[in-house]
mmJSON file of the N, C-alpha and C atoms, coordinates in Angstrom:
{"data_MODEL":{"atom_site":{
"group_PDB":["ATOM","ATOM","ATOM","ATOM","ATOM","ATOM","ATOM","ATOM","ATOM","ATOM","ATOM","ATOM","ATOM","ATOM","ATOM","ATOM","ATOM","ATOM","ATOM","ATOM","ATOM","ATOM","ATOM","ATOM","ATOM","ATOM","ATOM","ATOM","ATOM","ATOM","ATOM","ATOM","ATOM","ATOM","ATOM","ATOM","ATOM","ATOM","ATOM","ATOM","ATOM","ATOM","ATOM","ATOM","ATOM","ATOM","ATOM","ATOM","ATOM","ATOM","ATOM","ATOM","ATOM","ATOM","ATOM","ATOM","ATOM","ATOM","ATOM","ATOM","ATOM","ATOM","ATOM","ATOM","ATOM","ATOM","ATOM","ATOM","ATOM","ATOM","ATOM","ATOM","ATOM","ATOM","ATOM","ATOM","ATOM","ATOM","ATOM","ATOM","ATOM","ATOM","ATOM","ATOM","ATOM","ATOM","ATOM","ATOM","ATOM","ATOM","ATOM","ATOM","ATOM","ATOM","ATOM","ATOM","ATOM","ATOM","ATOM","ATOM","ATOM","ATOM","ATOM","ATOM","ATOM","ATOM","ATOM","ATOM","ATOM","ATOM","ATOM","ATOM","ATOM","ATOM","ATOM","ATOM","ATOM","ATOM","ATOM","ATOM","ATOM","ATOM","ATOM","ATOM","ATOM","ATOM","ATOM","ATOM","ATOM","ATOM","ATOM","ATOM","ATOM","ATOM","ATOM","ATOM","ATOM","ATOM","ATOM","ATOM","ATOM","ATOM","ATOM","ATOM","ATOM","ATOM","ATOM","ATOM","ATOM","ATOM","ATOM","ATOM","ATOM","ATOM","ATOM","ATOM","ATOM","ATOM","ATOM"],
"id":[1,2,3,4,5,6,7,8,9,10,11,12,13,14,15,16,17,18,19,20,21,22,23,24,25,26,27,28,29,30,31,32,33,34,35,36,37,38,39,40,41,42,43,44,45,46,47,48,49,50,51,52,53,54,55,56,57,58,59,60,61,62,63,64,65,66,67,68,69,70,71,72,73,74,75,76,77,78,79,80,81,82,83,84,85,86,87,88,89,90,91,92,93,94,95,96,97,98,99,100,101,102,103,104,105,106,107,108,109,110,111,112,113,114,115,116,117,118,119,120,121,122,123,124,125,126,127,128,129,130,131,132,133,134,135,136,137,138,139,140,141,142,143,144,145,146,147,148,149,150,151,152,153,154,155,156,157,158,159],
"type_symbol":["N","C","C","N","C","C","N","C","C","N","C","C","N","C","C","N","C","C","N","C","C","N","C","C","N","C","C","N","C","C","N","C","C","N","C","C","N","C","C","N","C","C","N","C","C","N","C","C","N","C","C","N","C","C","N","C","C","N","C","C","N","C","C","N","C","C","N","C","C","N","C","C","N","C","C","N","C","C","N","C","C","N","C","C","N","C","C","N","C","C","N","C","C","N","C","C","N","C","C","N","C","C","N","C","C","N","C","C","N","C","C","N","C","C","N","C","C","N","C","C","N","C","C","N","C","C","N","C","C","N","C","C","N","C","C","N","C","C","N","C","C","N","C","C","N","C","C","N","C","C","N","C","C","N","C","C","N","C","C"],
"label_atom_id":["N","CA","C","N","CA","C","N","CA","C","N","CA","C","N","CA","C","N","CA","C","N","CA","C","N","CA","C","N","CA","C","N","CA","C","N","CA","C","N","CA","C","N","CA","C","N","CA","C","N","CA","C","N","CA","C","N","CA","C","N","CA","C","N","CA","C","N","CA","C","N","CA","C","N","CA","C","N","CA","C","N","CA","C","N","CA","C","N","CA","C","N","CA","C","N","CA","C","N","CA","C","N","CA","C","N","CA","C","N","CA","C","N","CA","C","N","CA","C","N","CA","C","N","CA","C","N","CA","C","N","CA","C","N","CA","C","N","CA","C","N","CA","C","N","CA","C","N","CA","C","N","CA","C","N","CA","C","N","CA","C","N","CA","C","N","CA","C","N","CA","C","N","CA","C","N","CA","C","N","CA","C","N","CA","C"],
"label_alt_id":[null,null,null,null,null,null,null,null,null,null,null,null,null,null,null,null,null,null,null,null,null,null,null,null,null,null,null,null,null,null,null,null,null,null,null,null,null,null,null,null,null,null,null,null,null,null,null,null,null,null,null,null,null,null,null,null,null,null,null,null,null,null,null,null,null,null,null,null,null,null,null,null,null,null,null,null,null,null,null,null,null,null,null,null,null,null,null,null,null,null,null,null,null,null,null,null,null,null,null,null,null,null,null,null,null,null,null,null,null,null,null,null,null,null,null,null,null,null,null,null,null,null,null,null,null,null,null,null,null,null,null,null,null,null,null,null,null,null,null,null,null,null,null,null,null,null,null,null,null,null,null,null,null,null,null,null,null,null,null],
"label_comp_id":["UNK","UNK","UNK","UNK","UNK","UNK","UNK","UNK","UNK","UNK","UNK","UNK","UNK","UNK","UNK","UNK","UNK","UNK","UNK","UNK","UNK","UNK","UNK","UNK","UNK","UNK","UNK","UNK","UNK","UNK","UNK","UNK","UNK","UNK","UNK","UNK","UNK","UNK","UNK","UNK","UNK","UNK","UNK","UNK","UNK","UNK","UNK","UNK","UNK","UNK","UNK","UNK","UNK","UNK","UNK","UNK","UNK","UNK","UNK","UNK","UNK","UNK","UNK","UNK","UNK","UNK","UNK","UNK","UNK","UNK","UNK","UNK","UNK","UNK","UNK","UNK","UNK","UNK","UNK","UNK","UNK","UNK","UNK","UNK","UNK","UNK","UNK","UNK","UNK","UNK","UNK","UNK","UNK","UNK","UNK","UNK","UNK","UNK","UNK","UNK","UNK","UNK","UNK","UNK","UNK","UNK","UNK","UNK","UNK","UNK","UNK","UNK","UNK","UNK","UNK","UNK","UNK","UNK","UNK","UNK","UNK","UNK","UNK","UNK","UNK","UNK","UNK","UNK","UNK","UNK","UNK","UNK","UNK","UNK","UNK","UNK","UNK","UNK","UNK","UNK","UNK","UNK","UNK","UNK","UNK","UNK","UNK","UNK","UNK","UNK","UNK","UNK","UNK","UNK","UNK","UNK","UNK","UNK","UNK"],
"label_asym_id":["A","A","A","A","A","A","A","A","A","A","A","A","A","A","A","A","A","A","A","A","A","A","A","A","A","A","A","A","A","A","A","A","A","A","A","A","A","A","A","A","A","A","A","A","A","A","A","A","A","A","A","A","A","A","A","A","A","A","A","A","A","A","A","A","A","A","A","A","A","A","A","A","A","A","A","A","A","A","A","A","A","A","A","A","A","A","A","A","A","A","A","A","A","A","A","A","A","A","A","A","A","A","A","A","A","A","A","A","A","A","A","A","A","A","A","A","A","A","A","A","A","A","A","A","A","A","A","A","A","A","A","A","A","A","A","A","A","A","A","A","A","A","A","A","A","A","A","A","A","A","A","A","A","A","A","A","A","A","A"],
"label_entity_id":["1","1","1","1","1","1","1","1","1","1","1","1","1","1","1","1","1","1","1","1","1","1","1","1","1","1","1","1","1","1","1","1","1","1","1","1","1","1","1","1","1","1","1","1","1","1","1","1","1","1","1","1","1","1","1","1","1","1","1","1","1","1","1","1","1","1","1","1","1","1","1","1","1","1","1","1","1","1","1","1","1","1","1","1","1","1","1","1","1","1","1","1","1","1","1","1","1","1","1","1","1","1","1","1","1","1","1","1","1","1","1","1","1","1","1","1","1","1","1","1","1","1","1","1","1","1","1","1","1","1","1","1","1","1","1","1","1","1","1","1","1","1","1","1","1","1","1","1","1","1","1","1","1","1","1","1","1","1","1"],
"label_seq_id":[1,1,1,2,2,2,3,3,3,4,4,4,5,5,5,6,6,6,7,7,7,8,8,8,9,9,9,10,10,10,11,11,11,12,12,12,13,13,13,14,14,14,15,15,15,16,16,16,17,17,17,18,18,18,19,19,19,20,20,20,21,21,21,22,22,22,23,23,23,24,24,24,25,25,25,26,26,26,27,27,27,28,28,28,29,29,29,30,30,30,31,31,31,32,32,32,33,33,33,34,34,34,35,35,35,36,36,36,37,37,37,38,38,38,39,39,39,40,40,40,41,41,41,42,42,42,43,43,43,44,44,44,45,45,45,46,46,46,47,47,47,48,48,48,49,49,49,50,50,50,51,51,51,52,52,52,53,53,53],
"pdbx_PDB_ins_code":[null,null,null,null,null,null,null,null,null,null,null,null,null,null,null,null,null,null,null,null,null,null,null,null,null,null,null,null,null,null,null,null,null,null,null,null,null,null,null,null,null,null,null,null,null,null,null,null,null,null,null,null,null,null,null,null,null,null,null,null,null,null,null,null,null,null,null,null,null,null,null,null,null,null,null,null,null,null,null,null,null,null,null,null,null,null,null,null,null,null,null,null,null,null,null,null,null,null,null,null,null,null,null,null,null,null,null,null,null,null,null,null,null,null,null,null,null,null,null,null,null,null,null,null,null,null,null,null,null,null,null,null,null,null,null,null,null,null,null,null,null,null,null,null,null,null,null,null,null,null,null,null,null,null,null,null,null,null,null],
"Cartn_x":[16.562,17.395,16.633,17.089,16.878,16.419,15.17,15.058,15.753,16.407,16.843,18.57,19.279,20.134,21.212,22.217,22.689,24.362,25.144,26.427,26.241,25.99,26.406,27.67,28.218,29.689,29.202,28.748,28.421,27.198,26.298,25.202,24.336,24.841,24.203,23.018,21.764,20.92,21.237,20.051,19.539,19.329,18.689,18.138,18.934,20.388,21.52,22.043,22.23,23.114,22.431,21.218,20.397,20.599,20.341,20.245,21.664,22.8,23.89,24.363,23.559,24.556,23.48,22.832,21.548,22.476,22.64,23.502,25.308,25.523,27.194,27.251,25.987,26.193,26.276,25.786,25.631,26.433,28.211,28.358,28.546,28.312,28.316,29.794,29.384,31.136,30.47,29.452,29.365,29.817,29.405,30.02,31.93,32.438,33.736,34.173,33.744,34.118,34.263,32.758,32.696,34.314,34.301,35.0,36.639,36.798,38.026,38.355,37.464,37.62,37.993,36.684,37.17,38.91,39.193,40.738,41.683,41.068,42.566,41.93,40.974,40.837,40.313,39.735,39.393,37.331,37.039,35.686,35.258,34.284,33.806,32.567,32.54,31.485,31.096,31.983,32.251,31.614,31.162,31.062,29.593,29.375,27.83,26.711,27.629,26.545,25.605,24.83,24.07,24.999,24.894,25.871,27.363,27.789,29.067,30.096,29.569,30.595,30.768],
"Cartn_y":[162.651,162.856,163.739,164.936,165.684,164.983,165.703,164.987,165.439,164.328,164.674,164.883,164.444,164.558,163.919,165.029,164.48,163.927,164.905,164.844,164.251,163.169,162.456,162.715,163.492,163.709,165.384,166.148,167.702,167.926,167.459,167.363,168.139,168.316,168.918,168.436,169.241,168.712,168.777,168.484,169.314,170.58,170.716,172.458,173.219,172.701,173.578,173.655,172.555,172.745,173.543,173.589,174.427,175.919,176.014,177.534,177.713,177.403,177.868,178.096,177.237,177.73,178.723,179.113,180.151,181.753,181.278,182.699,182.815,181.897,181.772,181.843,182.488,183.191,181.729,180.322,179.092,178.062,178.892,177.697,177.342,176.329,175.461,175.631,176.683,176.501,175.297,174.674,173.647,172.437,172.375,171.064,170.998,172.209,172.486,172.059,172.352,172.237,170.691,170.143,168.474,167.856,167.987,167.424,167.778,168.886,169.16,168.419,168.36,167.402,165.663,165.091,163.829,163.716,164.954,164.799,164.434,165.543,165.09,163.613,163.515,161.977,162.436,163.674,163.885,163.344,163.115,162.759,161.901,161.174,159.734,158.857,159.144,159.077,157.002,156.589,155.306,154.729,155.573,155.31,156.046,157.001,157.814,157.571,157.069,157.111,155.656,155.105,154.262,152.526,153.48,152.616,152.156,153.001,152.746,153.587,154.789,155.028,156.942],
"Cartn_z":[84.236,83.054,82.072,81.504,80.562,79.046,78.574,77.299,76.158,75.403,74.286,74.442,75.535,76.099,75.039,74.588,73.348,73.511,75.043,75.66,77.286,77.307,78.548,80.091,79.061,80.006,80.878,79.556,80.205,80.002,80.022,80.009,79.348,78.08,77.278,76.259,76.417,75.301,73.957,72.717,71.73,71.863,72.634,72.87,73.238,74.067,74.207,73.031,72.432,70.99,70.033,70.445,68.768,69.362,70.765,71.002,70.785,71.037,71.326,69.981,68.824,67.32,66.683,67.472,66.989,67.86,68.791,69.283,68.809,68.155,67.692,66.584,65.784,64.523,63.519,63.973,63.196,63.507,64.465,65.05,66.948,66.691,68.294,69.144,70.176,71.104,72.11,71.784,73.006,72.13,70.914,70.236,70.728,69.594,69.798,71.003,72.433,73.881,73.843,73.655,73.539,72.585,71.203,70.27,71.028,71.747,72.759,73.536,74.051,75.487,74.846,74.073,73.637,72.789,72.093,71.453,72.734,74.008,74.793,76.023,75.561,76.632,77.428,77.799,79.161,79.402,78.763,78.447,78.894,79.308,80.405,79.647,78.489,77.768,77.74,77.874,77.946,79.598,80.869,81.522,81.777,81.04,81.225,80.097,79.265,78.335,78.515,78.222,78.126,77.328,76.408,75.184,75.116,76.019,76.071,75.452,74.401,73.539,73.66],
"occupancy":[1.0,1.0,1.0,1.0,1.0,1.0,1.0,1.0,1.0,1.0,1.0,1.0,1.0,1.0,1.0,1.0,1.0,1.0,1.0,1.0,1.0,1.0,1.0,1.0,1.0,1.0,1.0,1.0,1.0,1.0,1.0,1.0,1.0,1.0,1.0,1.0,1.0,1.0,1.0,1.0,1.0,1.0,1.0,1.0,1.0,1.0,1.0,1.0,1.0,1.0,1.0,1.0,1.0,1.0,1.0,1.0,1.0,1.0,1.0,1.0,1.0,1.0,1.0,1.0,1.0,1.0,1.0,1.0,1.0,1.0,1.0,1.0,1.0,1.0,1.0,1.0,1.0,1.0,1.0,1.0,1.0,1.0,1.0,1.0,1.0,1.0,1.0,1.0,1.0,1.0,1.0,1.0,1.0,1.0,1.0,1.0,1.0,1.0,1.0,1.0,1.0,1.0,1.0,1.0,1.0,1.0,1.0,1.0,1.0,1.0,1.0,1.0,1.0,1.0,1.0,1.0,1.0,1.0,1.0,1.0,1.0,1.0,1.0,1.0,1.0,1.0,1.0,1.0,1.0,1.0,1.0,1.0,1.0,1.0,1.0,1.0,1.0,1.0,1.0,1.0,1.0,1.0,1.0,1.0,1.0,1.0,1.0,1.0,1.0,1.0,1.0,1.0,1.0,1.0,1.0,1.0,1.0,1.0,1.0],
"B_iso_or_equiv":[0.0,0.0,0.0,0.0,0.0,0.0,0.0,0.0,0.0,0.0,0.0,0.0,0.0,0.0,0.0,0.0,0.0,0.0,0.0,0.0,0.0,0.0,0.0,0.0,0.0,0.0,0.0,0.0,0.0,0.0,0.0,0.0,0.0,0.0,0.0,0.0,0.0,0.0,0.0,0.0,0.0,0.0,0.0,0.0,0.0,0.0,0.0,0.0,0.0,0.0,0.0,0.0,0.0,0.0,0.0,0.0,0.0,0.0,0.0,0.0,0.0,0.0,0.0,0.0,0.0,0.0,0.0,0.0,0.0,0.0,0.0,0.0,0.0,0.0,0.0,0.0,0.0,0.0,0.0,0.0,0.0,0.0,0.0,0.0,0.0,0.0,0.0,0.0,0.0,0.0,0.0,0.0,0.0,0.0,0.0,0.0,0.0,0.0,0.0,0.0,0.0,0.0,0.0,0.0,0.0,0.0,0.0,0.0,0.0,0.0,0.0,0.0,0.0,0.0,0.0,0.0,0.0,0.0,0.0,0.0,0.0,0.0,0.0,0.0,0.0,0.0,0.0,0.0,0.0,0.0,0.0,0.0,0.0,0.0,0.0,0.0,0.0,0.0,0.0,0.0,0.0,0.0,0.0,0.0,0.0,0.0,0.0,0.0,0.0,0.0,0.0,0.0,0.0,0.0,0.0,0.0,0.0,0.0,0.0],
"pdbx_formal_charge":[null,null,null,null,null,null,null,null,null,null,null,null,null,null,null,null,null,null,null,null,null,null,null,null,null,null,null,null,null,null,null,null,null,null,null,null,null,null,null,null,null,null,null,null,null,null,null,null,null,null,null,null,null,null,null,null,null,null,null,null,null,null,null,null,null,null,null,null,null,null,null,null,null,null,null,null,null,null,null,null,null,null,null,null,null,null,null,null,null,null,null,null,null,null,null,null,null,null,null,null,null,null,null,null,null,null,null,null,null,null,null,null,null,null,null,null,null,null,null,null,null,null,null,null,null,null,null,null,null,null,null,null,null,null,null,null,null,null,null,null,null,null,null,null,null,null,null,null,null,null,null,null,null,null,null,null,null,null,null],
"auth_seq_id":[1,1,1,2,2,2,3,3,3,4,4,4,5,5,5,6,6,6,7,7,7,8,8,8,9,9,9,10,10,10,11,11,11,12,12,12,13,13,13,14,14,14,15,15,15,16,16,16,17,17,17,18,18,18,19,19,19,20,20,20,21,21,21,22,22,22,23,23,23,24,24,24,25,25,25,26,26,26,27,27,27,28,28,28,29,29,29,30,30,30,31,31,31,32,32,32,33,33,33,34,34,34,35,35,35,36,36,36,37,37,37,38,38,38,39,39,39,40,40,40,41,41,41,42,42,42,43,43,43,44,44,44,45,45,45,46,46,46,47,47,47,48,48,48,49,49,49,50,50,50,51,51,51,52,52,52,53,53,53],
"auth_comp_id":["UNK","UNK","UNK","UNK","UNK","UNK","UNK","UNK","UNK","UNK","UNK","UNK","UNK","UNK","UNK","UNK","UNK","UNK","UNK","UNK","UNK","UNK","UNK","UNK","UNK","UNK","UNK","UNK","UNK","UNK","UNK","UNK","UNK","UNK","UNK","UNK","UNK","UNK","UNK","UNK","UNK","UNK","UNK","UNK","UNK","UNK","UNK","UNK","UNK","UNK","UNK","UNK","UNK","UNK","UNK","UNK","UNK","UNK","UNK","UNK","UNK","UNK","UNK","UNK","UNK","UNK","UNK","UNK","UNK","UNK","UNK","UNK","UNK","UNK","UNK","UNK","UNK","UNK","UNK","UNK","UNK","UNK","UNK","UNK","UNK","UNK","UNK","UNK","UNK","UNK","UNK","UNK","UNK","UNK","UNK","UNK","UNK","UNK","UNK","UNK","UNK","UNK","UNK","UNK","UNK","UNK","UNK","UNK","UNK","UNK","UNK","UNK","UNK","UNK","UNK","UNK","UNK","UNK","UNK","UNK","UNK","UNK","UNK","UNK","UNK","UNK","UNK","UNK","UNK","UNK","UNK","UNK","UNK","UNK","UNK","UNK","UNK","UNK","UNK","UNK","UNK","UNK","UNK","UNK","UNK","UNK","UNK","UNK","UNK","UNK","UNK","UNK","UNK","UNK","UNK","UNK","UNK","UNK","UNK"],
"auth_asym_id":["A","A","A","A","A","A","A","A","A","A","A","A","A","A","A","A","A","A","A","A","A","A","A","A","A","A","A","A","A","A","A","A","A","A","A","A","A","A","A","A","A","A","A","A","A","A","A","A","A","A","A","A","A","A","A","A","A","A","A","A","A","A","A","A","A","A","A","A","A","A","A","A","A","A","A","A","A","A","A","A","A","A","A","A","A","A","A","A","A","A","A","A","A","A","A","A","A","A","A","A","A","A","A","A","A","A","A","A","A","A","A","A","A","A","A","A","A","A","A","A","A","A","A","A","A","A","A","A","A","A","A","A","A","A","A","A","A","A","A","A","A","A","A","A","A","A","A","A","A","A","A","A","A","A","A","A","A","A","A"],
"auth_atom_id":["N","CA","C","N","CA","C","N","CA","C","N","CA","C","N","CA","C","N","CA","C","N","CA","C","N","CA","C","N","CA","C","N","CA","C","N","CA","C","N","CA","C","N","CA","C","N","CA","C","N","CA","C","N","CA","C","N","CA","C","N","CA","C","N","CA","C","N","CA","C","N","CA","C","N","CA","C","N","CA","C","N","CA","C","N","CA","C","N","CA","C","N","CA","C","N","CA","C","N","CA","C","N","CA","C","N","CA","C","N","CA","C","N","CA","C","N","CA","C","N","CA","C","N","CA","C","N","CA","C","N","CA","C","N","CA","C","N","CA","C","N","CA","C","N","CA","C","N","CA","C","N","CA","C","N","CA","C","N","CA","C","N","CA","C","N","CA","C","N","CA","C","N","CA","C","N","CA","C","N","CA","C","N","CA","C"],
"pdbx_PDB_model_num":[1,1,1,1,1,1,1,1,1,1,1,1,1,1,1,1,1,1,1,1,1,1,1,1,1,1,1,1,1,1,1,1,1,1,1,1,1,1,1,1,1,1,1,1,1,1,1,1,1,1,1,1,1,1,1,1,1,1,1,1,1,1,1,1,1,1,1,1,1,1,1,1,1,1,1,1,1,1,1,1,1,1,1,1,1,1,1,1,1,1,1,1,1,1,1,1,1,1,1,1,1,1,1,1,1,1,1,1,1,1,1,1,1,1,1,1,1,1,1,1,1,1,1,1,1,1,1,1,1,1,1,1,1,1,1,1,1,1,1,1,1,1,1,1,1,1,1,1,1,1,1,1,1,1,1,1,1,1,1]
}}}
C-alpha cells in the first residue's frame, strides 16, 4: 500500500493530489473526479477504506 494514500477507491495519494493541483493551475481534476464519482454512488469507499467511510 502506497504511503499517504488519501482515495481508497482510485488510489490516489497526497502526492497525486499536490502534484496534480500544482499542474491545474491550483485546482485538483483528481479531487473533482473523486467528489464525481461519490455524488453518483459509484465509489466503494465503504468497502476499501479501512474505516469504513
Amino acid at each position: 500500500m502506497e504511503k499517504n494514500l488519501i482515495c481508497y477507491c482510485f488510489g490516489y495519494t497526497e502526492e497525486n493530489i499536490i502534484r496534480d493541483v500544482v499542474e491545474n493551475n491550483g485546482t485538483s481534476l483528481i479531487m473533482q473526479r473523486i467528489l464525481s464519482e461519490k455524488k453518483k454512488g459509484t465509489c466503494s469507499c465503504r468497502y476499501h477504506h479501512p474505516e469504513g467511510r
